[in-house]
N, C-alpha and C positions, 0 to 999 in steps of 0.2 A: 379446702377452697381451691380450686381449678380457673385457670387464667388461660385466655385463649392467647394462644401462641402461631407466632405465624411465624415459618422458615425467613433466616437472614436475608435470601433472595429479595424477598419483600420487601426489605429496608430499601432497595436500590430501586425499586420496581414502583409500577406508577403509571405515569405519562411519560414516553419520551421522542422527542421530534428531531429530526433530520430536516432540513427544507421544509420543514410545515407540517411533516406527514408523522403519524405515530408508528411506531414500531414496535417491536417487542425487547424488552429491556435485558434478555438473556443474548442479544444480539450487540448490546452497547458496552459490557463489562466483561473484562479479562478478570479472572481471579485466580490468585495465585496464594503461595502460602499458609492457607487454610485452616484454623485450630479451631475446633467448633466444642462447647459446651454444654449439652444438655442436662435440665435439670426439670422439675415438677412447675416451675414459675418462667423461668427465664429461658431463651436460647440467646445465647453469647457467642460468636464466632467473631476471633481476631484477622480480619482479611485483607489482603493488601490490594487496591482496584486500582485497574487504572482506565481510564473511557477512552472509546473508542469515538473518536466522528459523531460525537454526541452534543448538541445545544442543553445542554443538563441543566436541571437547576427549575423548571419552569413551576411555579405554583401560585394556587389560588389564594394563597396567604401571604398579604403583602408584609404585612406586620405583625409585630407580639408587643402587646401592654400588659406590664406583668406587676404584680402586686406581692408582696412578701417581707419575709425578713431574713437573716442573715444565709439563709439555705439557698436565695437568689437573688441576694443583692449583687448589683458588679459595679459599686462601688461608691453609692448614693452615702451610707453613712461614713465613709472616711472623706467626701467632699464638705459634710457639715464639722466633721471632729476628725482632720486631717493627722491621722496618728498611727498609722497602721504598720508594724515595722519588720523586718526581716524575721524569718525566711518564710515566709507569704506569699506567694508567686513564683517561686523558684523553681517550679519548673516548665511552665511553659513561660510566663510574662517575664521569667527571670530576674524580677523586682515584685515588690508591693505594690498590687492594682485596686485596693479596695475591697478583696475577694476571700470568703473565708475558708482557703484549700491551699493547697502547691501550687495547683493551677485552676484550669478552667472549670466551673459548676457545670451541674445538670441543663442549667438553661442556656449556656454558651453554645452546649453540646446538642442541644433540641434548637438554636437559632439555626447554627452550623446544618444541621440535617436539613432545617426546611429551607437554605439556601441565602439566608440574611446576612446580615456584621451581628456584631456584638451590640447588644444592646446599650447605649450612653445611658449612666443615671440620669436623670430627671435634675436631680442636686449640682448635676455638674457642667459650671460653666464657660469651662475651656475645652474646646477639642471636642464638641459634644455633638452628634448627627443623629436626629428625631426621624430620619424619613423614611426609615422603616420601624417606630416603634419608639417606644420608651418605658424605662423601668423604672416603679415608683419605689422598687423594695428597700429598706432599711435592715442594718441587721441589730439583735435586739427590738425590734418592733412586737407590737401585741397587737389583737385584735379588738380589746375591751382598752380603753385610753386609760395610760395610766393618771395614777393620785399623784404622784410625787415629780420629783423634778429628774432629768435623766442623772445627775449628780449624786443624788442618794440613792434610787433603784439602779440605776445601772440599765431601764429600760430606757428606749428611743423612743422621743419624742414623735416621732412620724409613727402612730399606730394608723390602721386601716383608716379609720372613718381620713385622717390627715391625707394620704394617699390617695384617699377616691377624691378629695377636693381638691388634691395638685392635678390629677386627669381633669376635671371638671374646667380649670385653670387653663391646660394646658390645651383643651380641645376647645377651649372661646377663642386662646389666642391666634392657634390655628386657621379658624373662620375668620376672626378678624381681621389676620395677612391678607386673606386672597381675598375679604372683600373689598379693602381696601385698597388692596395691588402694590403693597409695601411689602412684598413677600423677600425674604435673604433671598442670594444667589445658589446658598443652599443648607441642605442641613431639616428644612421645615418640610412635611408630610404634605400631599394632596387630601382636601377636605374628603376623599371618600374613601380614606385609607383606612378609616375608624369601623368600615363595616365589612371590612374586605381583611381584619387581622384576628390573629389568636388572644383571646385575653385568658390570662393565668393567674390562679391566685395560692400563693403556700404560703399561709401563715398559719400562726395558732400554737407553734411548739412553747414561746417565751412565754404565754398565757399559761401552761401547764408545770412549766419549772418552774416561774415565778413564785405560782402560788404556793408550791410544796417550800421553795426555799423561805416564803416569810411566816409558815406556820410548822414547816420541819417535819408534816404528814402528809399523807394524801385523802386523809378525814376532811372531806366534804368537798373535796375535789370536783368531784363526778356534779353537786351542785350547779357549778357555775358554767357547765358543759352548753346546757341549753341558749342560755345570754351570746359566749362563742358561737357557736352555729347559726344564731339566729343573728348574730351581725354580719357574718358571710354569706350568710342569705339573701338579708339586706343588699350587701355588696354585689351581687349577680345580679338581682333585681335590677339597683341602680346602670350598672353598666348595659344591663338589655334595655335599659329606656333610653340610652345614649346612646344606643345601634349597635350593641356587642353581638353578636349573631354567633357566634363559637369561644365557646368561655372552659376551660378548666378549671376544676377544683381537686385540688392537689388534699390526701390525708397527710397525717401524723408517722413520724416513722417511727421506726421502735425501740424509745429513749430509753428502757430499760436494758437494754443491750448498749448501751455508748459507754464508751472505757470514762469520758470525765463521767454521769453519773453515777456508773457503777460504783466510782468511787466517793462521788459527794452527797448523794441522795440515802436517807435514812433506810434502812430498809434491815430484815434479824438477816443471821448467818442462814435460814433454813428457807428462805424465801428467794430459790434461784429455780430456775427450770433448766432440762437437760441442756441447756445448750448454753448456762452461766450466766443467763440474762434474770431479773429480777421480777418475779412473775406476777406479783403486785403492780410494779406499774406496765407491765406488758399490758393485763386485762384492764387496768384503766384505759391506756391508750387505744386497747379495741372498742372497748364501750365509745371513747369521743367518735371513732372512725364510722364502729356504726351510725349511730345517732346522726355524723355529717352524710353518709351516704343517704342513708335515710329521706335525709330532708331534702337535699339535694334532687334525688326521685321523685318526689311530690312537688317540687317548685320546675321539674321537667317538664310536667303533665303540664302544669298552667300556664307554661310561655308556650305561642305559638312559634313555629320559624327557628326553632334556636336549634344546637349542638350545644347539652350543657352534659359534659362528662366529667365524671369522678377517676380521677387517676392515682390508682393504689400502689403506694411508693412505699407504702409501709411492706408489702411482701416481698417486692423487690429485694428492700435492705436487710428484713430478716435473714432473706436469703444469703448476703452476704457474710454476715454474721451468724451464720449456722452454719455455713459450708464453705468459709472461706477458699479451702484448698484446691475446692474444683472451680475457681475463678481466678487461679493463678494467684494468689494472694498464700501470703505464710503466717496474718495475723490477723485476726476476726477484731477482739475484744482489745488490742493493746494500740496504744499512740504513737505516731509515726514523730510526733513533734510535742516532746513533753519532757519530763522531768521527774527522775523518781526510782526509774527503771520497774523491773517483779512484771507482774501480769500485767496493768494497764499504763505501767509509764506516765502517770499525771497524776499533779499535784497542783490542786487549786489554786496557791499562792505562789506558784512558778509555773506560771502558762506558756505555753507556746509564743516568743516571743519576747521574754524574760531574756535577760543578760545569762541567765545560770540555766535554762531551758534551750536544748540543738531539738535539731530535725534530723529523722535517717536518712541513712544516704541511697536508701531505694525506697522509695515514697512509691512508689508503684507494689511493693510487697504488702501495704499495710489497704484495709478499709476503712480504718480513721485516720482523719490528720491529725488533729490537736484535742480530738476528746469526744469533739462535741461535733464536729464537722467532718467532712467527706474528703478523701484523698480525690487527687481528678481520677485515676484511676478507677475509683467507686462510682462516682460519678457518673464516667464516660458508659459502666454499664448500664446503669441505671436508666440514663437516655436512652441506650440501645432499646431498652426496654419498653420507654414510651414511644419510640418511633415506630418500632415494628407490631404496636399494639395491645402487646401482651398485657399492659393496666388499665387500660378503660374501659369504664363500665360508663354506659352499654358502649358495646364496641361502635369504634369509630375508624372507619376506614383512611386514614393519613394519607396514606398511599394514592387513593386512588383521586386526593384533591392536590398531591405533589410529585414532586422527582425528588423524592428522598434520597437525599446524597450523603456518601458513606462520611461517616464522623472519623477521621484519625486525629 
C-alpha cells in the first residue's frame, strides 16, 4: 500500500500574504535544527520555524465539528462523568483536561495546523467558545447505541446517532441567536460557519472491543461490520444535507498491535505477526477499514459539491508500532502509564490512573500512553501525517485551501 507523501515544506506551504499579496512560503520561514525521518508511509521531520514578516495563519476553514470517541474527545465525557484523574495531561495541560493522552490528541494537533483554539466539548458548560467549531466526541462512545446502561457496559451514552442530534441542537440554536439578535457577546459561530468548516468523524474502535469483550471471540465480528459503516454513512449523509461540504472519515487503527489488548483480547500464543501484533485481529480490523473505504467511495460518486475523504490512520500507527526506533520512540508495544511492568506494562485492573499505576518519566520515548491510547508524542506525528497529506484518499490538497502552520 503506497501513500502519497508530500515533503515537510508543504506542511508550511500554501497561501501566504504580506500586505494582501501572495508570496512564496520558502521566503516566510527560517529553518533550523532539522531531523527529517523517511519512511514507506510517513515523512516526519522535527523543525524548529520561526516566521518571518508573515500574516500566517489564513484559511478557508473556519471551523472543525468533529464527531468521535475517546481517540478525540477534548473533554465532552469527563464534563458529563467528571472523574478523570492524574497523570492525564501531564505534559502539556499539566493536569487532567478530559483527554485520553499526557497531552494534546491528533485533533488538537490538526486544529493547531489549520490555525484554530482548541476545540470546547459540546458537554461543557464553563469556559466553552463554539466560534470556531465544536466537538461532539465522547470517549467510550459506539456507533451502533448501545443496550445497556453506561453503568454495566462501561459504553457512553453519547454514541453517534446522540452526537448528530447535539449538532442538529446546536446548529438550530445557532440560527435562532442571530435570528433573533439575542446573540452572546461571544463564544457563538456566524450562521455560515457550518459550510465554511472541516467535519471529522473517528469512531467505531468501542464497537469492535465491545463486541469481542462480551462474547470473548472475534466469531462473527466481521457480521456486524456492515450495520457500522452503514451508520457512518448515514452520518455523512446527514451532515451534507445540513451544508457539510468537507467531511473526514477517519479508519480503525491497529488494535491488534495496542500493548492493553495484547494483553486482554483472547487470542493462541501462535497468532502474532512479525512485528508481535495479533494477526487475527490485524485482518479483522483491515476487512472493517476496507469495507468503510469502500462505502465511503461510492457515497463520493452520489454527493455532488462535496470533499468526502477517507483518512487512513490505521498505517500511520502501524507504522509506529513497527518501527518505532526510527521515530525516536524506544517502545512500540509497551505503556508509558501502566502497571505490571515485562513487555506491555498493563494490567486491566490497575489502569493508568490507579493509586498502584505511575506514568514514565519520558512519555515522549513511548507510542502508547496507557494501553489503549496515544502518547502526544504519537499523536503529534500522526497529525503531521494528516496535514502534509500523506492519508487521504483521494488526495486532498490542505495546503492549498491553508497556511498550514507548524504544529510544536
Amino acid at each position: 500500500m503506497g501513500l502519497r507523501l508530500l515533503p515537510l515544506s508543504r506542511l508550511a506551504s500554501g497561501r501566504a500574504f504580506i500586505k494582501g499579496k501572495k508570496i512564496s512560503k520558502m521566503g516566510t520561514l527560517k529553518v533550523s535544527n532539522s531531523s527529517c525521518t523517511f519512511s514507506k508511509f510517513l515523512v516526519v521531520c522535527m523543525v524548529a520555524f520561526s516566521l518571518v514578516d508573515s500574516s500566517y495563519g489564513d484559511c478557508d476553514f473556519k471551523a472543525i465539528f468533529n464527531f468521535g470517541d475517546s481517540n478525540s474527545d477534548t473533554g465532552g465525557f469527563h464534563a458529563a462523568f467528571p472523574a478523570q484523574p492524574d497523570p492525564y495531561g501531564m505534559t502539556f495541560f499539566k493536569k487532567p483536561v478530559g483527554r485520553a493522552s499526557d497531552g494534546r490528541l491528533v485533533l488538537d494537533f490538526l486544529a493547531q495546523g489549520l490555525g484554530l483554539p482548541f476545540l470546547s466539548p459540546y458537554l461543557e458548560s464553563i469556559g466553552s467558545d463554539y466560534s470556531h467549531g465544536a466537538n461532539f466526541a465522547s470517549s467510550a462512545s459506539t456507533v451502533i447505541p448501545p443496550i445497556t446502561s453506561f453503568f454495566h457496559s462501561g459504553l457512553s451514552p453519547f454514541s453517534l446517532s446522540i452526537q448528530l442530534s447535539q449538532m442538529r441542537q446546536f446548529k438550530a440554536r445557532v440560527d435562532e441567536f442571530h435570528q433573533t439578535g439575542t446573540i452572546p457577546s461571544s463564544g457563538i459561530p456566524s450562521p455560515d460557519i457550518f459550510k465554511k468548516a472541516i467535519y471529522m468523524l473517528y469512531i467505531g474502535q468501542n464497537d469492535l472491543t465491545s463486541k469481542i469483550a462480551a462474547t470473548g471471540s472475534i466469531n462473527g465480528l466481521m457480521e456486524t461490520f456492515p450495520q457500522i459503516v452503514s451508520q457512518i454513512n448515514d452520518a455523512v449523509k446527514e451532515l451534507y444535507a445540513q451544508g457539510a461540504r468537507t467531511i473526514m472519515v477517519f479508519n480503525l487503527g491497529p488494535v491488534g498491535c495496542y500493548p492493553g489488548y495484547l494483553v486482554q483480547l483472547p487470542h493462541a500464543t501462535s497468532d502474532f505477526d512479525e512485528f508481535g501484533c495479533i494477526a487475527s485481529y490485524q485482518n479483522v480490523v483491515n476487512y472493517y477499514n476496507k469495507l468503510l473505504k469502500d462505502t465511503v467511495s461510492q457515497t463520493r460518486q452520489s454527493l455532488p459539491d462535496v470533499s468526502l475523504i477517507h483518512v487512513d490512520t490505521y498505517s500511520a500507527l502501524s507504522e509506529l508500532f513497527h518501527h518505532p526506533t526510527l521515530y525516536g520512540f524506544k517502545y512500540g508495544s509497551k505503556t508509558c502509564c501502566g502497571y505490571g511492568g515485562g513487555d506491555h506494562n498493563f494490567n486491566p485492573k490497575i489502569l493508568c490512573g490507579n493509586m498502584l499505576a505511575s506514568a514514565c518519566a519520558e512519555p515522549r520515548e513511548y507510542v502508547s500512553w496507557d494501553g489503549i491510547h496515544f502518547t502526544e508524542a504519537a499523536n503529534k506525528i500522526v497529525a503531521n501525517a494528516i496535514l502534509n497529506g500523506s492519508l487521504f484518499d483521494p488526495p486532498f490538497p490542505l495546503h492549498e485551501h491553508c497556511d498550514i502552520q507548524p504544529i510544536v
